[in-house]
C-alpha positions as CSV (number, residue, x, y, z in Angstrom):
1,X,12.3,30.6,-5.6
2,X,10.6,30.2,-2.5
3,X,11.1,26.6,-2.3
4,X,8.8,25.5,1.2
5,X,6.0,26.9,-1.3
6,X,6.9,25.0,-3.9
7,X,6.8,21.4,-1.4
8,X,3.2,23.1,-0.7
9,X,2.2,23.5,-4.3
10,X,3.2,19.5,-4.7
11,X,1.7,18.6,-2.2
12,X,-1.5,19.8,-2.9
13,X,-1.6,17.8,-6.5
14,X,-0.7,15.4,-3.9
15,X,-4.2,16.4,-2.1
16,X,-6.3,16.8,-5.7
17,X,-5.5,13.4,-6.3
18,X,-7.1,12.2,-3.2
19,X,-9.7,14.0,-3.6
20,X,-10.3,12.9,-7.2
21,X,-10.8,9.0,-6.3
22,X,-13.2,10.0,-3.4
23,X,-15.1,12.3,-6.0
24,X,-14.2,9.8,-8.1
25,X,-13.6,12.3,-11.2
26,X,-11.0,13.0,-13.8
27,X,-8.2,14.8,-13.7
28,X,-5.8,16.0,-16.0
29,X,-3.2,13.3,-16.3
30,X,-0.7,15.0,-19.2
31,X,-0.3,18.0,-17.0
32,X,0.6,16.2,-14.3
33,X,3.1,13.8,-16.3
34,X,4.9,17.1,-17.4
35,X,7.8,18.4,-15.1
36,X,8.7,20.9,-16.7
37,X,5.4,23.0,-16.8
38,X,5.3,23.7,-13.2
39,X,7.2,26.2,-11.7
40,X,9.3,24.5,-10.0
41,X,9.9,22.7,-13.9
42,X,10.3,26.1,-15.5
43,X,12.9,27.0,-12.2
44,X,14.4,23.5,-12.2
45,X,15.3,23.1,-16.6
46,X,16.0,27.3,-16.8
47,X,17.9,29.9,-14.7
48,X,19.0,27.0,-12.4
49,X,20.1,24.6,-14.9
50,X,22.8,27.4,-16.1
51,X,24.0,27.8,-13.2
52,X,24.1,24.1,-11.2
53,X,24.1,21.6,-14.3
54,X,26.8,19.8,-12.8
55,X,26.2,19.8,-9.1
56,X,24.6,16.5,-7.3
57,X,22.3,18.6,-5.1
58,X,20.7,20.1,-8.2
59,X,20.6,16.5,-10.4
60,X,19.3,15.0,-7.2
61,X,16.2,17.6,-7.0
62,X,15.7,17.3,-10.6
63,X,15.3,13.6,-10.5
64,X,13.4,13.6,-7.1
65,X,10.7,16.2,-9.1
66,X,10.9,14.1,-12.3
67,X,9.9,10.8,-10.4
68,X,7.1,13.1,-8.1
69,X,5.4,13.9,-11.4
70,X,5.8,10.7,-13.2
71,X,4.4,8.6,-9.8
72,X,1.8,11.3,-9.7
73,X,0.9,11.0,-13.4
74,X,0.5,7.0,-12.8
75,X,-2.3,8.0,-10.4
76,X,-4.4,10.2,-12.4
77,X,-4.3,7.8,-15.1
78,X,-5.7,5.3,-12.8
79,X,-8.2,7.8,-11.5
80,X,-9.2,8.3,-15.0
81,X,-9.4,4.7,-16.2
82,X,-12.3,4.3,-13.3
83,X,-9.5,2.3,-11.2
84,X,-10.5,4.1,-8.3
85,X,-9.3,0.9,-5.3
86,X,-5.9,0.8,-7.3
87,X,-5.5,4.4,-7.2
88,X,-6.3,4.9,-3.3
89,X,-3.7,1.9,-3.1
90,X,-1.3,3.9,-4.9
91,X,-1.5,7.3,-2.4
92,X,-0.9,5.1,0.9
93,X,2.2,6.0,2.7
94,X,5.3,3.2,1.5
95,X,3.7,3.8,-2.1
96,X,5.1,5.0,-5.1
97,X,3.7,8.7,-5.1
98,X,4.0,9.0,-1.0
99,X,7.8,8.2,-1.4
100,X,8.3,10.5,-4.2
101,X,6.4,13.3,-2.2
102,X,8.8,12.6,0.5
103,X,12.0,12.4,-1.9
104,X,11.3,15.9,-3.4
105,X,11.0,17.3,0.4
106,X,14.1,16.3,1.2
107,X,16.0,17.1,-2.0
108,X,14.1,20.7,-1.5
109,X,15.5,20.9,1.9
110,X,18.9,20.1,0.6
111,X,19.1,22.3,-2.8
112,X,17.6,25.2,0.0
113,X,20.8,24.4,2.0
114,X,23.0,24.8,-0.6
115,X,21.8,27.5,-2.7
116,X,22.0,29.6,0.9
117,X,25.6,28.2,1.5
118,X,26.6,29.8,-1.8
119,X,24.7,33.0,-1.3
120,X,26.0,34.0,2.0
């Protein structure tokens, strides 16, 4: 799992969502809400759950890509309920989604560190 294409792929929902309010269009709001469906999901719950259920660097990126979604899924609900000043509120850096985008980064950088540290 290449995961600095992964931080990419987020943050260009990141970028959809943006442009979404100035388009001022829908977007799909369930597919954002689900974690699991992405790749990183699919990665995240399958081959690297059996492996690192237990370790903190894993639970950490798990979380940090739960709340990315979740903050990301209050957004497109906004977007789609016409809310449009509340939405552009909510992608400002020290907001909700901007410090969940910056919580998966790191906790990508870390579970990168340690998935090399065991495979060296």
């Amino acid at each position: 799992m290449d995961l600095t294409e992964e931080a990419h792929a987020h943050a260009r929902i990141y970028d959809e969502l943006v442009d979404a309010v100035a388009d001022k269009r829908q977007v799909d709001a369930a597919k954002l809400r689900a974690d699991r469906q992405c790749t990183t999901g699919q990665w995240l719950h399958g081959p690297l759950q059996q492996r690192w259920a237990g370790n903190h660097t894993y639970l950490n990126c798990v979380e940090a890509h739960r709340e990315f979604h979740q903050a990301a899924f209050e957004v497109a609900e906004l977007i789609n309920r016409g809310e449009y000043a509340e939405a552009n509120r909510r992608l400002r850096n020290g907001n909700r989604l901007s410090m969940a985008t910056s919580g998966l980064n790191t906790a990508f950088r870390r579970l990168r560190v340690a998935l090399d540290t065991v495979t060296a």
